[in-house]
C-alpha positions in Angstrom: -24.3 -4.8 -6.1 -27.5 -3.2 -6.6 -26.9 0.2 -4.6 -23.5 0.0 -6.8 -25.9 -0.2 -9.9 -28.0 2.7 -9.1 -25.8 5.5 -8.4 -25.1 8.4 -11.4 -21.3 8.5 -10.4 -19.4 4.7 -10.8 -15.8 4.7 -10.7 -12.9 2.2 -10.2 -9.9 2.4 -7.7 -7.2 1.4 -10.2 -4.0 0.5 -7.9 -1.9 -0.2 -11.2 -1.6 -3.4 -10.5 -2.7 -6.8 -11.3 -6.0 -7.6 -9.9 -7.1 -4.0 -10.8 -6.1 -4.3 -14.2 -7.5 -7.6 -14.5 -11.0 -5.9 -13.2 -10.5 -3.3 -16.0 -9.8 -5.6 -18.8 -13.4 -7.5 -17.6 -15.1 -4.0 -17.5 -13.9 -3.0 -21.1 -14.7 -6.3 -22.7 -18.5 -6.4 -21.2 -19.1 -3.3 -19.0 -23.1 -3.7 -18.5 -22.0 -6.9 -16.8 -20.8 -4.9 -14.5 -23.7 -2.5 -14.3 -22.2 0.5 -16.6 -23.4 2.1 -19.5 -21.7 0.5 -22.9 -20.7 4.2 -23.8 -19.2 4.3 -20.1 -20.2 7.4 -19.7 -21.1 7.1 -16.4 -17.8 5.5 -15.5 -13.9 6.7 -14.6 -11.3 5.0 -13.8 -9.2 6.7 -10.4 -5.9 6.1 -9.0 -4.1 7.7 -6.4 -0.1 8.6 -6.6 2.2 7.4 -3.2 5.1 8.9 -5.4 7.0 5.7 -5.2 6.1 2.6 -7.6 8.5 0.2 -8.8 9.4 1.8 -12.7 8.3 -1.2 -14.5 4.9 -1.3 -12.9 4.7 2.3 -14.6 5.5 1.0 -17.8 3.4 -1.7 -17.7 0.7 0.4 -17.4 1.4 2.6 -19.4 2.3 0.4 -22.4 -0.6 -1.8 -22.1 -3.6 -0.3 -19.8 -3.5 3.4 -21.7 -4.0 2.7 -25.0 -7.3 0.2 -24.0 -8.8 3.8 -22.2 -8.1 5.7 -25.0 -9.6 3.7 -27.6 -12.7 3.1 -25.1 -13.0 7.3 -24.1 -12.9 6.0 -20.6 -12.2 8.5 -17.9 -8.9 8.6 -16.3 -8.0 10.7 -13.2 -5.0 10.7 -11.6 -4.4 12.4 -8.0 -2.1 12.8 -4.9 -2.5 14.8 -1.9 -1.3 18.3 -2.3 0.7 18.4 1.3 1.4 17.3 4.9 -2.1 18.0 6.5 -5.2 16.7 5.4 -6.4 20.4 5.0 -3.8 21.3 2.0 -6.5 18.8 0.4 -5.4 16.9 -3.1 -3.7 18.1 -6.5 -5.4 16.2 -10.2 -2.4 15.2 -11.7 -3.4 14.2 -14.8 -7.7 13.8 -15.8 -8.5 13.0 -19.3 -10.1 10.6 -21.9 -7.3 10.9 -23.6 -4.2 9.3 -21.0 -1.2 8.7 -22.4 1.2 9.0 -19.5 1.0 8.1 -15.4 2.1 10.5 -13.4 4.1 8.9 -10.6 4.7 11.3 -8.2 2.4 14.7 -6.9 3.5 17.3 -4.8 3.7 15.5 -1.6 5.1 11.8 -1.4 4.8 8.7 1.1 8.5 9.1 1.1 8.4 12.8 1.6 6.5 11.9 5.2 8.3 9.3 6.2 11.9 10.8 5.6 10.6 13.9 7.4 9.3 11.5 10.4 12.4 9.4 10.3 10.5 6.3 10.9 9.6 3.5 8.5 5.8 2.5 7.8 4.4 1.0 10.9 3.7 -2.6 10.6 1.5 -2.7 13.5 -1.9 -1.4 12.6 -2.3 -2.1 9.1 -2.3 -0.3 5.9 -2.3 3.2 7.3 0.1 5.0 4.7 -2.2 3.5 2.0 -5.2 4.9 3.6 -3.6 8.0 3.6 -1.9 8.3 0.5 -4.7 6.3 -1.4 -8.1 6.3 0.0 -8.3 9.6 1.7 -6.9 11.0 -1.6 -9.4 9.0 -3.6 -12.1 9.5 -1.4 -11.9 13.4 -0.9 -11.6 13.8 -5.1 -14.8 11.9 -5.4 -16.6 13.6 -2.7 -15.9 17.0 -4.0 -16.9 15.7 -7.4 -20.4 14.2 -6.3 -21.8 17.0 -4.8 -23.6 14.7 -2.0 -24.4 12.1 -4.2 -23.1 8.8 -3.4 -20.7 7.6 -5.6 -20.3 3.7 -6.8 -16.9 2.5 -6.0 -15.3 -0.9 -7.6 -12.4 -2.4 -5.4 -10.4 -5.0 -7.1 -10.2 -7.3 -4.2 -9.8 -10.9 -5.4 -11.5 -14.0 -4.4 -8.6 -14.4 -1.9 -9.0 -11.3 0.0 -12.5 -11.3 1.5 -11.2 -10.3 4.8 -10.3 -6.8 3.3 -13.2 -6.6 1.5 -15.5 -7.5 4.8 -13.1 -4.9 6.6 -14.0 -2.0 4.3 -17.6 -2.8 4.1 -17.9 -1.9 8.5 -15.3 0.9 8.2 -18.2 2.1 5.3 -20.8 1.7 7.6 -19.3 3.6 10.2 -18.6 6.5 7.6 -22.0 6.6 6.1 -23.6 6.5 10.0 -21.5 9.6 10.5 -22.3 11.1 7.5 -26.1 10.9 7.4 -26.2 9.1 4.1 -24.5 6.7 1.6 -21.5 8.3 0.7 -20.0 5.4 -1.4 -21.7 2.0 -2.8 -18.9 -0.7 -2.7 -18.9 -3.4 -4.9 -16.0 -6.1 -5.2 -16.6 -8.1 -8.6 -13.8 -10.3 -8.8 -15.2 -11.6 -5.2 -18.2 -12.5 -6.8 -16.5 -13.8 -10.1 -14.3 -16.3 -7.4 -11.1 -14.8 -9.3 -8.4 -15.8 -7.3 -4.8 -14.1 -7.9 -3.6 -17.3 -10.0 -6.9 -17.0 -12.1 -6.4 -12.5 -12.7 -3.0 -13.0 -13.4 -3.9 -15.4 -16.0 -6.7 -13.3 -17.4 -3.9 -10.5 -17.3 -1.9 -12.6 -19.3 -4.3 -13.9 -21.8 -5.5 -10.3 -22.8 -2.0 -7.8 -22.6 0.4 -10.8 -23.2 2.2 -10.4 -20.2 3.1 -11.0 -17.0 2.2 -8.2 -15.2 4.2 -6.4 -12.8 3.3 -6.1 -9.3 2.3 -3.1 -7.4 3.4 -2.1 -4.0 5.9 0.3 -2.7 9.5 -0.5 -2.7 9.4 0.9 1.4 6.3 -1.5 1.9 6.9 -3.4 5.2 4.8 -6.0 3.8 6.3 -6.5 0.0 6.6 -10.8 1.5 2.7 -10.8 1.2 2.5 -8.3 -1.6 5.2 -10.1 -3.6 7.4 -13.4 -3.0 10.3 -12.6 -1.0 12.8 -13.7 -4.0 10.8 -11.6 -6.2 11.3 -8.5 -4.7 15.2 -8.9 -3.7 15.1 -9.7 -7.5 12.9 -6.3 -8.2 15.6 -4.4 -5.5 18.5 -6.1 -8.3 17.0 -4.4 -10.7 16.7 -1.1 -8.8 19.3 -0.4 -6.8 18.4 3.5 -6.5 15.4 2.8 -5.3 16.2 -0.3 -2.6 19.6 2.5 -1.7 16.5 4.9 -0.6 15.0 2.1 1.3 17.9 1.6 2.9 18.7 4.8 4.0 15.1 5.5 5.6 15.7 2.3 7.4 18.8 3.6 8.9 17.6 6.6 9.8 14.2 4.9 11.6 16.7 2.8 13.4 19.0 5.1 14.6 15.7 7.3 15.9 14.5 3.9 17.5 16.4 0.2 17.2 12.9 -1.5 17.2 12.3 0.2 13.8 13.4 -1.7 11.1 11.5 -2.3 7.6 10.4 -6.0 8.3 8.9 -6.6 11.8 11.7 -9.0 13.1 14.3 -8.4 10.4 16.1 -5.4 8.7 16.3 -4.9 4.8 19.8 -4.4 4.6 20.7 -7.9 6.3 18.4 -9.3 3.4 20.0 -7.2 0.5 23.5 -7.5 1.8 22.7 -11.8 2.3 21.2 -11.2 -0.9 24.9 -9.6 -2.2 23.4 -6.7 -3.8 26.4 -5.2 -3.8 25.1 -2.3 -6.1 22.4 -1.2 -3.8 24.3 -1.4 -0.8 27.5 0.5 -2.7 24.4 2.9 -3.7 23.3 3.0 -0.2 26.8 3.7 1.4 27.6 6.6 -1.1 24.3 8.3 0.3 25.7 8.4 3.4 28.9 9.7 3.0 28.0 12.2 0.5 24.5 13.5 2.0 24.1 16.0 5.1 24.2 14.6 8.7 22.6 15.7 12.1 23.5 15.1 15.5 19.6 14.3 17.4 18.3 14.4 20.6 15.5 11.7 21.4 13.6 11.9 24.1 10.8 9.2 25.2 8.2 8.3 28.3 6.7 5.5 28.1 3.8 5.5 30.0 2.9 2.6 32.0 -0.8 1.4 30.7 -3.9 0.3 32.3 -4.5 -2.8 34.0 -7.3 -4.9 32.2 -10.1 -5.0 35.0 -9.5 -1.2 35.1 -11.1 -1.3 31.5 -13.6 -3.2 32.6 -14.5 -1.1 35.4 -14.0 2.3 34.2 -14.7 2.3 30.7 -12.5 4.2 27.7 -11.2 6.6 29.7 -9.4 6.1 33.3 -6.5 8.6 35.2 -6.0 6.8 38.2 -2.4 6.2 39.1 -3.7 3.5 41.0 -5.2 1.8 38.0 -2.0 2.2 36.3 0.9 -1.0 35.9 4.4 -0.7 34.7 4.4 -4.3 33.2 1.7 -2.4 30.7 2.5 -0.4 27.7 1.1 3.2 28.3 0.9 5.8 25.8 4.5 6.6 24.0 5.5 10.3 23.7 8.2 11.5 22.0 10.2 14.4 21.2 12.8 15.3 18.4 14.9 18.1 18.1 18.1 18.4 15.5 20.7 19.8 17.5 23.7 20.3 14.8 24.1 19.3 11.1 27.0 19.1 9.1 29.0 16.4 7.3 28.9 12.7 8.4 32.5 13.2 9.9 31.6 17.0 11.4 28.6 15.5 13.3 30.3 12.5 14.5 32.9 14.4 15.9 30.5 16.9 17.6 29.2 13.7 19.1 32.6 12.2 20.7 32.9 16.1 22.3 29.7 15.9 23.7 30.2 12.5 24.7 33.2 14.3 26.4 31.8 17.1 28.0 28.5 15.0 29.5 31.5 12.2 30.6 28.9 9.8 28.9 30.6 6.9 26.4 29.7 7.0 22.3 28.3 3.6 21.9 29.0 2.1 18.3 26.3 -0.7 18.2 25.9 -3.0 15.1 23.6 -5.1 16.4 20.6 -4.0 15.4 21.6 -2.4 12.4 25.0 -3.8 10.7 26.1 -1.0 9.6 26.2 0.6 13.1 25.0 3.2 14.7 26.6 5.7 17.3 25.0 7.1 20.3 25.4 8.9 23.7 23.1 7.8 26.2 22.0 10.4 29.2 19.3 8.6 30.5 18.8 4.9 30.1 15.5 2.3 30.5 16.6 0.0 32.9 14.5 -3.1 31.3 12.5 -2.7 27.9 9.5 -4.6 29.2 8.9 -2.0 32.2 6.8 0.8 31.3 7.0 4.6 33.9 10.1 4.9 32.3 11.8 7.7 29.8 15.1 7.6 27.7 17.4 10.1 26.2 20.1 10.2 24.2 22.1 11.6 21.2 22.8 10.1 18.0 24.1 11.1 14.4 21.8 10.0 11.1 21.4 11.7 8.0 19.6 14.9 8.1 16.0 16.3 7.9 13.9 14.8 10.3 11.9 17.3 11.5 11.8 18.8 14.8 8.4 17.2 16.5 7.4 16.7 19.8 4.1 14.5 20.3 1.3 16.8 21.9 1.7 16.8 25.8 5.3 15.7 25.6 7.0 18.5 28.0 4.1 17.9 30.6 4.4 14.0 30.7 8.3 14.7 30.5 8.3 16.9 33.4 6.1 14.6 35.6 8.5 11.3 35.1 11.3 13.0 35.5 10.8 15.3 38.5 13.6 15.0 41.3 15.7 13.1 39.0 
């Protein structure tokens, strides 16, 4: 708290949603509490755009959050990255003392990436489209702003969230190591105030008179720890449009890779069709009849990985076949290619000619996805848990993944599949 206190530049990531808001509302009412000036001219207020929030979490911010920081003159700077790479840096949507409106979506989207992948977030791994869509954004703003001064950051972790708050204290110890100084001070108040979520969302409701709506993607793989799994079939109800996008990128991820549905051992669209959202799904079906298809080739090796002693012995880094075991997951590579688009019923019947010509069968499988998914399969893993194996085969999904190939595909390619 006290390297928070003494920087020049203090600022708050505001996620829009309730423990954030509830960390605002406590900075407004006493902010020298919180070790900013009462004018809160050393303050702002950041938040960084995915491009897809729930409507009503916009609303809620925007009828209750925006008037409070323009009667107050505080700061408020809205940003999202301005592309793809890291190097197209980030656009300011919106930065004024004066906010009346959010601004939901920037030039490049956490949709926008993940349609072009074809592949829902990962749920292995952690947050990592939030550390790219909001941190990194955040982060390089601030940095650019301070000029190498270190800026004060405020996270509004709650009481029950100490692990993430312990997790971005080393990943900021790391950064600073690298940097050569303190880039950022972190501070988490509502950990030291023991707030808990039932105790912000009551504050919430005491000051704004309402129960605020929660933020989190409608694609988030973890919306049953964000939000109550009722609650968000509930918030899908509401918005069919959005859970009918949802629905479509799962699709797509699946047909890429059967493994990849939304929920780690479930699918979205066997919750919203048990759920009888018939509007989402009707939504969801339209898409696909009415939007461009593609016929795709996938290609994968997987790798066979090291055995443990082998990491022991050797360290990071080890090449030696003889080190290698196929009951061990290796490294992954893939390749993508879009080999004809057209209409749903143009691409599938450019499949069943194929299907002819390679005298290879069109599978129609529903059982990973129900509403089935149709493939012809060249080259086939014998066994999913043996590894020094590759895969290949065709299959139609809507269109615009784009062509991508991991780095060092075509040699690792080559090599597993030599004399075949």
């Amino acid at each position: 708290m006290a390297s928070f206190r003494a920087t020049k530049h203090k600022s708050l990531n505001f996620g829009l949603g309730v423990d954030s808001t509830a960390l605002t509302l406590a900075i407004i009412n006493d902010p020298t509490a919180f070790g900013i000036a009462e004018d809160f001219s050393d303050f702002s207020i950041v938040t960084a755009m995915t491009g897809f929030e729930f409507p009503d979490t916009i609303a809620d911010v925007e009828n209750h959050v925006l008037p409070l920081l323009r009667e107050k003159g505080i700061r408020y700077t809205q940003v999202a990255r301005a592309g793809r790479p890291d190097s197209a840096g980030v656009e300011v949507l919106s930065d004024t003392k004066n906010p009346g409106k959010v601004f939901s979506q920037g030039p490049w989207t956490l949709m926008d990436e993940l349609e072009e992948n074809g592949t829902v977030p990962q749920y292995a791994g952690g947050h990592v489209c939030s550390q790219k869509h909001k941190a990194w954004t955040i982060d390089r703003l601030q940095l650019e702003r301070a000029s190498g001064q270190t800026v004060g950051k405020l996270f509004g972790y709650n009481a029950d969230e100490y692990k993430r708050a312990v997790k971005a204290n080393k990943f900021q110890a790391k950064r600073n190591k690298k940097a050569g100084y303190e880039t950022f001070a972190l501070d988490y108040p509502l950990l030291r105030l023991g707030w808990g979520r039932e105790d912000v969302q009551g504050y919430v409701k005491d000051r704004l008179g309402i129960d605020m709506s929660k933020s989190y993607c409608p694609v988030c793989p973890f919306a049953g720890v964000c939000s109550p799994q009722p609650d968000h079939l509930k918030r899908l109800r509401k918005y069919p449009d959005l859970a009918a996008r949802v629905l479509r990128l799962e699709y797509l991820s699946m047909a890429l890779n059967d493994n990849s549905s939304l929920y780690k051992d479930d699918t979205l669209f066997r919750r919203v069709t048990d759920d009888q959202n018939t509007e989402a799904l009707g939504q969801f079906n339209a898409r696909l009849d009415e939007e461009p298809w593609a016929v795709y080739r996938l290609q994968r090796a997987y790798t066979a990985g090291r055995r443990p002693e082998c990491h022991t012995a050797h360290g990071d880094r080890c090449s030696k076949p003889e080190c290698r075991d196929t009951s061990f997951k290796g490294t992954v590579y893939r390749s993508v290619k879009t080999v004809r688009t057209g209409s749903r019923s143009e691409v599938g019947t450019f499949l069943h000619n194929a299907s002819t010509a390679l005298d290879r069968p069109v599978e129609h499988s529903t059982k990973a996805h129900g509403a089935g998914i149709d493939r012809v399969r060249t080259r086939v893993r014998p066994d999913a848990k043996t590894y020094g194996t590759v895969e290949d085969f065709y299959v139609t999904a809507p269109a615009g993944v784009q062509d991508k190939a991991r780095s060092g595909f075509a040699g690792v390619w080559a090599a597993m599949t030599a004399g075949q």
